[in-house]
NUSEDREN-768930 format. One record per residue (C-alpha): residue in one letter; z, y negated, x negated. Coordinates in nm, 2 decimals. Each point is the difference from the previous one (the first is absolute). Last residue first. Example, Ala and Ser with C-alpha at 12.3 -4.5 7.8 and 13.67 -1.06 7.14 Angstrom:
[marba S,[0.71,0.11,-1.37]],
[marba A,[0.07,0.34,0.14]],
END
This chain:
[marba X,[3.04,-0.39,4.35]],
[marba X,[0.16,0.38,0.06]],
[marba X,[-0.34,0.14,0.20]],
[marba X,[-0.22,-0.16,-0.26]],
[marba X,[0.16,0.20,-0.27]],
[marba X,[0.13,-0.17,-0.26]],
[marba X,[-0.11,0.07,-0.36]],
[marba X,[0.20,0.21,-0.27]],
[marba X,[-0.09,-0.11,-0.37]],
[marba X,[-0.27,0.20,-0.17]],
[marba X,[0.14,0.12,-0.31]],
[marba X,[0.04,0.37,0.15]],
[marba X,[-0.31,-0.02,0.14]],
[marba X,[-0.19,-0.10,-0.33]],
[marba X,[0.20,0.32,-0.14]],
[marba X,[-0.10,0.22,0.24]],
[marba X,[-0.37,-0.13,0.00]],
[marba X,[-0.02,-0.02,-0.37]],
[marba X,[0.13,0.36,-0.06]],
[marba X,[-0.25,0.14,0.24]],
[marba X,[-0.27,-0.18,-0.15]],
[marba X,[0.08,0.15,-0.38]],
[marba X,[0.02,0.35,0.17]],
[marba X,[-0.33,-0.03,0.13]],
[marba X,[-0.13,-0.15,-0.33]],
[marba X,[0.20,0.31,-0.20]],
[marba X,[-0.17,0.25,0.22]],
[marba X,[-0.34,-0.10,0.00]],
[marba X,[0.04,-0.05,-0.41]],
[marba X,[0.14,0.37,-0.01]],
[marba X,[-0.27,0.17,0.22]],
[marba X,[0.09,0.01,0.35]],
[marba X,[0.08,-0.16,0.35]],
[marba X,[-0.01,0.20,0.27]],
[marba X,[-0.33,0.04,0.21]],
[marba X,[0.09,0.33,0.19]],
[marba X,[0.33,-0.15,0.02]],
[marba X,[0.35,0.18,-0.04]],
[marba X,[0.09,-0.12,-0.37]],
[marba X,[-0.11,-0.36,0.17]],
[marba X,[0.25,0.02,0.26]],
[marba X,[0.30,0.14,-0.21]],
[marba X,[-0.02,-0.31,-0.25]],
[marba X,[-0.10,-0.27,0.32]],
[marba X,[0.34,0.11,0.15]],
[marba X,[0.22,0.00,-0.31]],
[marba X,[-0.12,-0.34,-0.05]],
[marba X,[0.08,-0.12,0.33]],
[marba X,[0.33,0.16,0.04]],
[marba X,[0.11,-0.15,-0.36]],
[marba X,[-0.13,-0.36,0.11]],
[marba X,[0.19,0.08,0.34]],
[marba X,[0.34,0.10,-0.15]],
[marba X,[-0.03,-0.32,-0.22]],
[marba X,[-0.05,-0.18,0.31]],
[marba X,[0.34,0.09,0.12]],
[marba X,[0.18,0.00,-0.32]],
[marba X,[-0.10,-0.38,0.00]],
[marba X,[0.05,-0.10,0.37]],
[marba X,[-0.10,-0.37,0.05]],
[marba X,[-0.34,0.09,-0.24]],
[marba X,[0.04,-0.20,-0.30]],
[marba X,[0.06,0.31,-0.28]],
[marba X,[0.08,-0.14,-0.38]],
[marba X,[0.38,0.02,0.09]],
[marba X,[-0.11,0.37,0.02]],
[marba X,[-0.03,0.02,-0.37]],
[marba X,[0.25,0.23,-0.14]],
[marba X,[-0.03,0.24,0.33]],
[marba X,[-0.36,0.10,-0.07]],
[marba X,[0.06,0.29,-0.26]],
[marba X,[0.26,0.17,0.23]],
[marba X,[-0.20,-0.10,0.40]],
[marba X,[-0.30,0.16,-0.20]],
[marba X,[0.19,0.33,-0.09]],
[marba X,[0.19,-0.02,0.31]],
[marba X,[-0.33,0.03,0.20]],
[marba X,[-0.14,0.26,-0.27]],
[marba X,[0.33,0.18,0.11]],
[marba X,[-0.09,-0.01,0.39]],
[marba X,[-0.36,0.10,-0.02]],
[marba X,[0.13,0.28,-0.20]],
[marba X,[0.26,0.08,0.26]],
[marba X,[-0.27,0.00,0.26]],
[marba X,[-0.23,0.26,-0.16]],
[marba X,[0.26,0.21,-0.04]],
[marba X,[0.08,-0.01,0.41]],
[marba X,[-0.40,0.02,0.00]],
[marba X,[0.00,0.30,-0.23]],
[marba X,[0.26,0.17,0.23]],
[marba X,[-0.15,-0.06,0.35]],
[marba X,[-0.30,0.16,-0.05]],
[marba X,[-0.24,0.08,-0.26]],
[marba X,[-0.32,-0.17,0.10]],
[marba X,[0.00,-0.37,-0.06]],
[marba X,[0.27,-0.04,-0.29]],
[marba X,[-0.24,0.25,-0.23]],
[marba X,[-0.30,-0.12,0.14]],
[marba X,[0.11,-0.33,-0.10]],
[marba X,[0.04,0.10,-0.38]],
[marba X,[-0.27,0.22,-0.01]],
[marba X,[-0.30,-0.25,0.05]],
[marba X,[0.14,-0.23,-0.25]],
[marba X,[0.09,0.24,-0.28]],
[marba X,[0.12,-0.27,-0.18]],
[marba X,[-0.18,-0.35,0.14]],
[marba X,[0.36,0.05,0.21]],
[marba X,[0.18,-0.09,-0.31]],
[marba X,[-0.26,-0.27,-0.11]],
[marba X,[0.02,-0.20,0.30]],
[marba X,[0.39,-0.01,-0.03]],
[marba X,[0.05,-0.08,-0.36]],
[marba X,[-0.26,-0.29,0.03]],
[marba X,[0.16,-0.13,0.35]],
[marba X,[0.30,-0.05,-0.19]],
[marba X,[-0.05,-0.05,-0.33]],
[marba X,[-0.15,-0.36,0.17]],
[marba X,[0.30,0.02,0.26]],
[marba X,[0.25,-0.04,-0.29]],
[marba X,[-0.24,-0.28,-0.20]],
[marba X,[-0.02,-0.20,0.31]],
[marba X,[0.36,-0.02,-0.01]],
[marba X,[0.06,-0.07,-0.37]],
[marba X,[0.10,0.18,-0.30]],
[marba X,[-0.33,0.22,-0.08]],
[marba X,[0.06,0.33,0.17]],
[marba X,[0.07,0.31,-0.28]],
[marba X,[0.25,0.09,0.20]],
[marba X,[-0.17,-0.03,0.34]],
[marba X,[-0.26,0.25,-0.18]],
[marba X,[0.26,0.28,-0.12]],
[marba X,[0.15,-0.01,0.39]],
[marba X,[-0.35,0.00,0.10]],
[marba X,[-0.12,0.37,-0.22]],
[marba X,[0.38,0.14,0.07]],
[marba X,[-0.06,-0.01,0.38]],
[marba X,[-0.33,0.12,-0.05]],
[marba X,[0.08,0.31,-0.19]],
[marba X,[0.31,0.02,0.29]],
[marba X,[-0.28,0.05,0.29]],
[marba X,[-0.27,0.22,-0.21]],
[marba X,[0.31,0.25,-0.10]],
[marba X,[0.14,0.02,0.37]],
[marba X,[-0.36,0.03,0.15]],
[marba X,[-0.03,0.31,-0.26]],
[marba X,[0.37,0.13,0.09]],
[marba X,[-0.16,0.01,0.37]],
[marba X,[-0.33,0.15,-0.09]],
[marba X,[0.22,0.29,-0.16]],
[marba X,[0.22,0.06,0.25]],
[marba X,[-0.31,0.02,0.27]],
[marba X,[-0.17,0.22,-0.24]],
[marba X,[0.26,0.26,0.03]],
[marba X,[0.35,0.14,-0.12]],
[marba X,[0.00,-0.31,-0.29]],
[marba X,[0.15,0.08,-0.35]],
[marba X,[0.01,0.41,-0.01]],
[marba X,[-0.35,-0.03,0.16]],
[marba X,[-0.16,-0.18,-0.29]],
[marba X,[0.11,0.25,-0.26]],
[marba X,[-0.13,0.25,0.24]],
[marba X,[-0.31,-0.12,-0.06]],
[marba X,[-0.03,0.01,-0.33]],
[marba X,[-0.01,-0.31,-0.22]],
[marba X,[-0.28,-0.15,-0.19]],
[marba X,[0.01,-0.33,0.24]],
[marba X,[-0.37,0.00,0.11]],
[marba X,[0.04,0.37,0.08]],
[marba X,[0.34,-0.05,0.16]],
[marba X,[-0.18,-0.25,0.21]],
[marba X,[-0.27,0.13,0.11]],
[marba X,[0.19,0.33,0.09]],
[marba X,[0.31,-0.21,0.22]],
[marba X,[-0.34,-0.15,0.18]],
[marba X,[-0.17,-0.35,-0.01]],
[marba X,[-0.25,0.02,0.29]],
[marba X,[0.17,-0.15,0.29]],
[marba X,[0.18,-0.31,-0.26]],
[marba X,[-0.35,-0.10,-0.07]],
[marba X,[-0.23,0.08,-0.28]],
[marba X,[0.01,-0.24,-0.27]],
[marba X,[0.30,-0.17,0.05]],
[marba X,[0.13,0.35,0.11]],
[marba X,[-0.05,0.15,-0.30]],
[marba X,[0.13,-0.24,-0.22]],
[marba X,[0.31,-0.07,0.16]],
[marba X,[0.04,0.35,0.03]],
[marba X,[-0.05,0.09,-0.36]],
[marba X,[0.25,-0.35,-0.08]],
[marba X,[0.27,0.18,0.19]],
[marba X,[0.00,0.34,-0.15]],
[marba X,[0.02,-0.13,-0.35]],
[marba X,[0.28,-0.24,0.13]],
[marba X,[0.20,0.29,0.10]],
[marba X,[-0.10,0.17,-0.33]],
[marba X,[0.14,-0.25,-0.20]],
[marba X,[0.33,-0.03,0.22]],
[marba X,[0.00,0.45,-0.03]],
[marba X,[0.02,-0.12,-0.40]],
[marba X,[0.27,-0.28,0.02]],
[marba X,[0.18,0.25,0.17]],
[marba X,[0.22,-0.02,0.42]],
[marba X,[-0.31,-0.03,0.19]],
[marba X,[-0.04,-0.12,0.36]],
[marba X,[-0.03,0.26,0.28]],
[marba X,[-0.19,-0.13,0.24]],
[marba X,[0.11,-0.22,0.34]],
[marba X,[-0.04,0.21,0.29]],
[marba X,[-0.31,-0.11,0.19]],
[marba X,[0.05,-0.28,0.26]],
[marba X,[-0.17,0.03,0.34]],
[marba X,[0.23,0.20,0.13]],
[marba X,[0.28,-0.19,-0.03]],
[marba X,[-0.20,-0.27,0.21]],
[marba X,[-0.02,0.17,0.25]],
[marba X,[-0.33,0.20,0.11]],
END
């Protein structure tokens, strides 16, 4: 199957305030449903029904449930995108208080509807994994934007460098733990985890470089 193939034609997107309200109506019964059920049992009936619409006001948006699961990894994707970028600006001036909203924003977006969220990257093909990518890319630039007024603070010998790595470590153990059958949970569990992960990035970060033996 090429890659073409794999990727559902994008959905109609609406034009009115009102058809925008219902969009979103749509999109929060799905959510809903298949946090609790699983993306195999939520059905275009299930979710019309949770909605309050008809079906066939569902089918004039998406032309099957593959459309509609793919505008629903769309809406979870930018949701979290817009939940760090408001975190980072709300970052205590200083570099260790950048990856501290950090790591916070980012545990608690995938805590949201943790077991969907990597189910929805890990089973729908090509397209939600090319989406999922460009998110991973802009809450990269979102960290690299907020950080970038205190990278003098940085010791390593390559400071955007090792800023990359902090940001690739904590995006790591954020996905990790929302796929664990012993994740981390409850909002105190989550906050200490998220604590520790800001403290090892940012002791890293102030850690000056050391030699390796093989250049002494």
């Amino acid at each position: 199957m090429s890659e073409e193939a794999e990727r559902p034609a994008a959905y109609r997107e609406p034009q009115q305030a009102r058809s925008a309200a219902t969009l979103a109506r749509v999109l929060r019964a799905a959510e809903e449903i298949a946090s609790t059920s699983g993306l195999e049992e939520m059905t275009i009936a299930g979710v019309a029904k949770r909605a309050g619409v008809a079906v066939g006001t569902i089918y004039r948006r998406f032309e099957d449930k593959e459309q509609l699961i793919a505008a629903l990894t769309d809406r979870m994707l930018e949701r979290r995108e817009e939940y760090v970028a408001e975190q980072l600006r709300g970052a205590q001036p200083s570099l260790s208080g950048v990856m501290d909203a950090y790591a916070h924003a980012l545990l608690q977006s995938f805590a949201d509807s943790s077991t969907l969220f990597p189910e929805l990257l890990r089973t729908r093909g090509t397209r939600s994994l090319d989406r999922g990518a460009r998110t991973i890319t802009e809450l990269h630039h979102l960290l690299l934007e907020a950080a970038d007024p205190y990278t003098d603070q940085i010791r390593r010998f390559q400071p955007q460098q090792a800023l990359d790595t902090a940001a690739r470590a904590i995006l790591g153990a954020c996905f990790h733990n929302s796929v664990r059958p012993d994740a981390v949970t409850g909002e105190a569990a989550r906050r200490q985890y998220a604590d520790e992960l800001s403290r090892m990035a940012t002791a890293y970060l102030l850690t000056p470089d050391q030699p390796r033996h093989d250049e002494t």
